[in-house]
Structures are given as structure tokens and as C-alpha cells.
C-alpha positions as CSV (number, residue, x, y, z in Angstrom):
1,X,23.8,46.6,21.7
2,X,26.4,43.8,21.8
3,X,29.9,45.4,23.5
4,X,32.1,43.9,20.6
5,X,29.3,45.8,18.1
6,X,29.6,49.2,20.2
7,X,33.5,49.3,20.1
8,X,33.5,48.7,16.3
9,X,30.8,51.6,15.9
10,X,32.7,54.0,18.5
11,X,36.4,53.0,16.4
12,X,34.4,53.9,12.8
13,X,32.9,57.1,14.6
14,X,36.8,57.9,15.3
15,X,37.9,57.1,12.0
16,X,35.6,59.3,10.9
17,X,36.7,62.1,12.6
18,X,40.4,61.5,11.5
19,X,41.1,59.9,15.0
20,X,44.2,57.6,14.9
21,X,43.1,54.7,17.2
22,X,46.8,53.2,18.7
23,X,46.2,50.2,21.4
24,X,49.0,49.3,23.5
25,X,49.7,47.5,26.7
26,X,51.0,49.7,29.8
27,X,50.1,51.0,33.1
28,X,47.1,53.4,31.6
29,X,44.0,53.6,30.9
30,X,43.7,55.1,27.6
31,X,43.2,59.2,26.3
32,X,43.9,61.7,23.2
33,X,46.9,63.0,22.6
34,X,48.9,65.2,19.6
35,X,52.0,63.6,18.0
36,X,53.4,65.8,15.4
37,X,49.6,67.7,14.7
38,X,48.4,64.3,14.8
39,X,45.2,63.4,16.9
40,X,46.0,60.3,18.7
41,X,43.7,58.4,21.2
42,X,45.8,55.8,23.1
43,X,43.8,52.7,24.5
44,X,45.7,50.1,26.6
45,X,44.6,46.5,24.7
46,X,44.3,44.9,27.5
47,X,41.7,46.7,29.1
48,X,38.4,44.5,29.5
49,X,36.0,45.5,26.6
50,X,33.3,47.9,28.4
51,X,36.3,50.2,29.9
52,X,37.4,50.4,26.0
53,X,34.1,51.4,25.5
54,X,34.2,54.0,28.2
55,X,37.5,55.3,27.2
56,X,36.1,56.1,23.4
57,X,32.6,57.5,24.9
58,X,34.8,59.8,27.1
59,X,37.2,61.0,24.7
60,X,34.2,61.4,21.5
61,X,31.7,62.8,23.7
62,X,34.1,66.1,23.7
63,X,34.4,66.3,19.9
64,X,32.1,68.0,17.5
65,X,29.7,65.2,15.9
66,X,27.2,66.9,14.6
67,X,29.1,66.2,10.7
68,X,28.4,62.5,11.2
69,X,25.4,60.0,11.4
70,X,25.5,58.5,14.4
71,X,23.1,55.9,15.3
72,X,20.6,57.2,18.2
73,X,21.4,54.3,20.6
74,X,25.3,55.2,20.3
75,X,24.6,59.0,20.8
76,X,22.6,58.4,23.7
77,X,25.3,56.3,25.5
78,X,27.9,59.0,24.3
79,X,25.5,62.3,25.6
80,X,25.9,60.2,29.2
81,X,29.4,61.0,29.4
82,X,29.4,65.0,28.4
């Protein structure tokens, strides 16, 4: 799958689990966080597009997903990660 297609489907997959998605630019790489009983996953924008792919896989792979159709390609390259 295309990289530019597999971050769209890994952002809708965090959309769907209530996931805020904030990019930013900074000296990071990207992770969850809670603002106010928010869940927040911080990417930095200017990371190239396969480490914002890792950053999602890493940070999904520990959620609960079984609620969710996932396609089978995408759950594969998240089950790598756990």
C-alpha cells in the first residue's frame, strides 16, 4: 500500500478510536499523551512520511481494536509493532 494511503487509514483508525491527532514541529518524534482526560497523540509534521507511519503503528498497536474493521494489510503491519 502507497505510504500517503497508509497514514490516511492509520489517522481514520485514530479517529475512530476518539484519538486527537495534533502535528507540530519540535525536537520529537511523536507519542500519546492526556491533556485535560483528553487522548492526544503528538506527531512532529516534519517527520519524513514512513516514521509518521511508525509513530501511529506504535502508538495503535497498544490500543484495543478489535471494535473496528481494519483492513488485513493495515493489521498486519500494526501486529509487527506489539
Amino acid at each position: 500500500m502507497e505510504e500517503k494511503k497508509l497514514l490516511a487509514q492509520l489517522e481514520e483508525i485514530a479517529r475512530q478510536l476518539d484519538i486527537e491527532l495534533r502535528w507540530d514541529d519540535g525536537e520529537f518524534t511523536g507519542g500519546s499523551c492526556r491533556l485535560r482526560n483528553k487522548r492526544l497523540l503528538l506527531i512532529n509534521r516534519s517527520l519524513p512520511t514512513f516514521l509518521k507511519i511508525e509513530v501511529l503503528c506504535r502508538e495503535l498497536s497498544e490500543r484495543d481494536l478489535s471494535g473496528i474493521f481494519i483492513l488485513p494489510a493495515i493489521r498486519e503491519k500494526l501486529s509487527t509493532f506489539r
